[in-house]
C-alpha positions in Angstrom: -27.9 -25.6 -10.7 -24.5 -26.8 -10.2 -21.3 -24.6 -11.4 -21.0 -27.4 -13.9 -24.1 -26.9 -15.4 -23.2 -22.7 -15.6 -20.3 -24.1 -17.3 -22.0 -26.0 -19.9 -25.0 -23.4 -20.3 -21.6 -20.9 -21.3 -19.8 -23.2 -23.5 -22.9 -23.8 -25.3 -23.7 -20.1 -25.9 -20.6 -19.0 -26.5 -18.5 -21.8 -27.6 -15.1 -19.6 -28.8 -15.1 -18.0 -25.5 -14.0 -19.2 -22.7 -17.2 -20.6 -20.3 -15.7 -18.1 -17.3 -14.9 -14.9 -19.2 -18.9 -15.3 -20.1 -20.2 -16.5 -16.6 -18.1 -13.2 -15.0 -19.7 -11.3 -17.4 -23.2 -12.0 -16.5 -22.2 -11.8 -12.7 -21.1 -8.1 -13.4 -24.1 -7.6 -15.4 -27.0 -9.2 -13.4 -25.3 -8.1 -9.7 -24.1 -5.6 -7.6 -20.6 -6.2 -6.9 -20.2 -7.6 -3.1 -17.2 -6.4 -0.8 -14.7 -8.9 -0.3 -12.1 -8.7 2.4 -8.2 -8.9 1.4 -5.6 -9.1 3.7 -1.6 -8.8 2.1 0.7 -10.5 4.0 4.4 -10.5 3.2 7.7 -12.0 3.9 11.0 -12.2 2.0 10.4 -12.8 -1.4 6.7 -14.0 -0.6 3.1 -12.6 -0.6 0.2 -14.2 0.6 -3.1 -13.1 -0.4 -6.0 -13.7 2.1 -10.0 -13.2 1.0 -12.6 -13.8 3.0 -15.8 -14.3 0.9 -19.3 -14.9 2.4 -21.3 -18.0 1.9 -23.7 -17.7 -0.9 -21.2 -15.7 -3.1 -20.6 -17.2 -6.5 -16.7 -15.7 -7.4 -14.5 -15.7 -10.3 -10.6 -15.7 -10.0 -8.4 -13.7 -11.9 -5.6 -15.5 -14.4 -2.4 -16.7 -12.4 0.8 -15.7 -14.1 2.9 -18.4 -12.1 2.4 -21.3 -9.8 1.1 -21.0 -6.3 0.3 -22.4 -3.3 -3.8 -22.3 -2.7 -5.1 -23.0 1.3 -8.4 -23.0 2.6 -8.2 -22.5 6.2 -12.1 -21.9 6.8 -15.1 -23.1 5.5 -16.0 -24.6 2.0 -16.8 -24.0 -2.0 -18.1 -25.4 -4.7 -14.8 -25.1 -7.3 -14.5 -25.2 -10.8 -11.4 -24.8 -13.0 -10.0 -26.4 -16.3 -7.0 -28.4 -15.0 -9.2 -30.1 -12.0 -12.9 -29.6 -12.9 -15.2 -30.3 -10.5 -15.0 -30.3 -6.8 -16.0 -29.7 -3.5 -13.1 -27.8 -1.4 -13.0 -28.1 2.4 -11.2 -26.9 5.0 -8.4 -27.5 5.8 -7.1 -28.1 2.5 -3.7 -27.4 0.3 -2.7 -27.7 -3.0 -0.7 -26.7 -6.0 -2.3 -24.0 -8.1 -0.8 -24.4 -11.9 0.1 -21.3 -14.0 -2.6 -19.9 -16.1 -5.9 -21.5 -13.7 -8.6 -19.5 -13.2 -11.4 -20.8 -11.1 -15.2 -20.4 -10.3 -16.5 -21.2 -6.8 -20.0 -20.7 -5.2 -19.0 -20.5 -1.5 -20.9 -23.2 0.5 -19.9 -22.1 3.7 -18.0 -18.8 5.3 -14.3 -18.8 3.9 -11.0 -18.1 3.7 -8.8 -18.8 0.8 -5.1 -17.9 1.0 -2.8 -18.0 -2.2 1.3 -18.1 -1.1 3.3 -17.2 -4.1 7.2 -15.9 -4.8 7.5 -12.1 -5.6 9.6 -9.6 -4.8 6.8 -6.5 -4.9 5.4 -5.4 -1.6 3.0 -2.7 -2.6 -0.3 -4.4 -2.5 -2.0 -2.4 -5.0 0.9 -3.4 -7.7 1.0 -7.3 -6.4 -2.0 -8.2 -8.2 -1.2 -6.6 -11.9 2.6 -8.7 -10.9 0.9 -12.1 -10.2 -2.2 -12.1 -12.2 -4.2 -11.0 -14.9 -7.4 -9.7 -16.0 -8.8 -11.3 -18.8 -11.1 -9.6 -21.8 -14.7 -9.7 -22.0 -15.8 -12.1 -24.4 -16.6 -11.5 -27.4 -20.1 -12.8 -27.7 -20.8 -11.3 -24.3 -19.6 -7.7 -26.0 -22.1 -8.1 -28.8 -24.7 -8.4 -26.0 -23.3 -5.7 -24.5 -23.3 -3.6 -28.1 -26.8 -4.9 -28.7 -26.0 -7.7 -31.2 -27.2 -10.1 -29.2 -30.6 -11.1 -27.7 -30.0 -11.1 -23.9 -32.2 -14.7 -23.6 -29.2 -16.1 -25.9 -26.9 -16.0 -22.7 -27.5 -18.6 -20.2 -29.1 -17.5 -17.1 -27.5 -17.9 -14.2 -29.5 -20.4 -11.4 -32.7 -19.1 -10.2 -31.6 -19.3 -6.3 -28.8 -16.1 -6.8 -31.2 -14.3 -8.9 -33.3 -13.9 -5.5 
């Protein structure tokens, strides 16, 4: 199953919410969080934010507040977002990341994903509530989670992560 299809499986579940709100929610649900590693880099009026994720790790983004500057410098994912759709992202690549993305990626390969963006904080744990945001759980998905909802009415996720 491709991250279009989880896409489609989301829309079609829970049409007023938006497909990655529900597809994070299931993640959260279904598996133990992994360990990602963040390194904060900073320079005048710039912060750079550099994960490394593990291949085989499906991730969601958070909400950018502002425009950045996205670079893979290592490996490649599977990518998903509204403005571009769908995509296979290789390094080395660079490009424009618009205000208000948010993206899905299943992470083909070992990777490291840097976002540059203006600001003026330096304390890393305040950069992230400066720059992004954390969007609510969706609705349907808090019915399920309130027991309104039969869980076989959200879509599964693909049978190779559930192993």
């Amino acid at each position: 199953m491709s991250v279009p299809d989880l896409i489609d499986q989301a829309l079609a579940v829970c049409p007023d919410d938006h497909p990655l709100d529900v597809i994070q929610e299931m993640m959260i649900e279904k598996f133990p969080p992994i360990e990602l590693e963040v390194f904060h880099h900073f320079a005048e009026g710039v912060y750079v934010r550099e994960l490394r994720v593990p291949a085989g790790a499906l991730v969601t983004s958070r909400i950018h507040k502002h425009s950045c500057v996205s670079i893979v410098s290592k490996g490649k994912a599977h990518v998903w977002t509204e403005e571009e759709g769908d995509r296979v992202v290789s390094a080395p690549a660079c490009w424009h990341t618009v205000a208000g993305s948010r993206r899905i990626g299943y992470v083909l390969e070992d990777l490291i994903w840097l976002t540059a963006h203006a600001c003026e904080e330096t304390d890393p744990d305040k950069v992230l509530e400066v720059l992004t945001f954390e969007p609510p759980a969706p609705a349907r998905f808090q019915e399920w989670l309130e027991g309104g909802v039969p869980r076989s009415a959200l879509p599964p996720l693909p049978k190779e992560l559930l192993e």
